[in-house]
Phi, psi and omega in degrees: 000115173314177182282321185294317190278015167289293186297326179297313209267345170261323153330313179306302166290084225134325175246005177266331198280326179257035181251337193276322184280027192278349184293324184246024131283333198240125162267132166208133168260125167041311207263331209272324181290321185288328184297304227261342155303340167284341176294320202267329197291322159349288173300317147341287189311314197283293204318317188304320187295299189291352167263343166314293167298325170299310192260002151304069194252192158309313173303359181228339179277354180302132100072263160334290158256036146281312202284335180264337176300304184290349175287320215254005156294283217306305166312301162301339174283301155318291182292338168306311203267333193270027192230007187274125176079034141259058206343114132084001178257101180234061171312359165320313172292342171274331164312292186300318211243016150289341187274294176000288152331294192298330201249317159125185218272326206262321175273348183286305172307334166287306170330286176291348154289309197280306182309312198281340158312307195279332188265321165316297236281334177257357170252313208112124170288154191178163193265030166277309180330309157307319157324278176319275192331318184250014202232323168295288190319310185284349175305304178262014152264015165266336179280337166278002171276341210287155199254153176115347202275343155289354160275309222237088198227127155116189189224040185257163186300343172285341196274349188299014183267313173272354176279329191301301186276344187282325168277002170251352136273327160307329170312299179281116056269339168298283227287343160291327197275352155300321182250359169262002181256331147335279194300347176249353180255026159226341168305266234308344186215026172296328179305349171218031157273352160223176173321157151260009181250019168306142168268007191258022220246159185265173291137019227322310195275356187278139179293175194323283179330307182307273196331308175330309206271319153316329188271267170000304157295320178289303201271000141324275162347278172269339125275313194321331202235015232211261198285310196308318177301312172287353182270291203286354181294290213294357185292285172358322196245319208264320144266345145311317184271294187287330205305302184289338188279347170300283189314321158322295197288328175320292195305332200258356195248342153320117191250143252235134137316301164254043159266320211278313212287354191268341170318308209271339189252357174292304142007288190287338192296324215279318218277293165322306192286343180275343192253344192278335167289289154005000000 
């Protein structure tokens, strides 16, 4: 990745991070608000195209991992619908960030767009969606950022110690990415989910600290301890149980770069060495 498609894809993610905080960038009241949700979800889609592409480079387009990329959408888009209108059991999230893991930071994130594309198309499109989409994505590129994933390499018994602190780090990275993909899927569209005479109530003239600590309380109330808390049990359980025989089968199914590229000159080599015996 050049240095410009770096700035562009952090410039992106940057204006995606304020389409979700715009209630505490924008004073707009209640009724100024419900118009304007549909804009920022809007506003999402071009963000959304253009982080599609950036990280769509060379390392994702082989062959291999498209194909796998399109398997573990369809698995996920499967396991998404099939948790829908269960209060808060979304194993969905053990898909992104074991596949992340496995895969890095740029497929996780292609991962959480598309499963959240492909399972709309059978739950239904809404101005959350786009939200979800970029809000899914960063869940699993956060799981291909996470440090260590070039240590934990092979499946002999000495290395279980360390497959081991790795599922359990991811499991807290679940249960944080459980309670912070809440907390940004309730910014957006807290100014007019409640009332305004609330003490949870969003605020158009209260400075910044006030709104914070409103919100902070509001998604407190209604997820945080509810949905989010059943979200991060079932990540918990759900990488704990599945994680090393995943992660394992991923890594083997991965296809290595410098792996491909040292074949054709290890190859070319054998011809030479051959006439010089000769």
């Amino acid at each position: 990745m050049t240095r410009a498609q770096r700035v562009l894809l952090l410039v992106a993610n940057l204006v995606a991070a304020a389409a979700f905080a715009w209630p505490l960038l924008v004073p707009a009241v209640p009724s100024q608000a419900q118009a304007a949700a549909p804009w920022a979800a809007l506003a999402l889609v071009p963000i959304a195209v253009v982080l599609v592409l950036i990280a769509l480079d060379a390392s994702i387009r082989s062959a291999t991992t498209l194909a796998m990329l399109g398997t573990l959408t369809a698995v996920g888009a499967a396991v998404r619908l099939a948790g829908t209108g269960v209060g808060g059991v979304e194993a969905v999230f053990v898909v992104l960030i074991l596949a992340g893991r496995a895969f890095g930071a740029r497929f996780g994130f292609l991962l959480g767009v598309l499963v959240i594309a492909l399972s709309s198309i059978a739950s239904g499109f809404g101005p959350w969606t786009p939200f979800q989409m970029i809000a899914c994505a960063w869940v699993g590129a956060g799981a291909g950022l996470l440090p260590g994933g070039r240590r934990v390499v092979g499946e002999h018994g000495g290395r279980r110690g360390a497959r081991w602190r790795e599922v359990a780090l991811l499991a807290s990275y679940g249960v944080v990415a459980s309670y912070a993909f809440g907390a940004v899927m309730n910014l957006w569209f807290w100014p007019f989910a409640v009332g305004p005479e609330t003490s949870i109530s969003y605020s158009p003239d209260a400075p910044l600290a006030t709104n914070l600590g409103s919100f902070l309380s509001y998604t407190l109330v209604t997820s945080t301890l509810t949905w989010d808390t059943i979200r991060a049990i079932t990540s918990v359980v759900g990488i704990a149980v599945a994680g090393p025989a995943v992660l394992a089968a991923l890594r083997r199914a991965k296809v290595r770069p410098e792996n491909a590229s040292r074949a054709p000159r290890s190859a070319s080599r054998t011809p030479r060495s051959a006439s010089r015996t000769g």
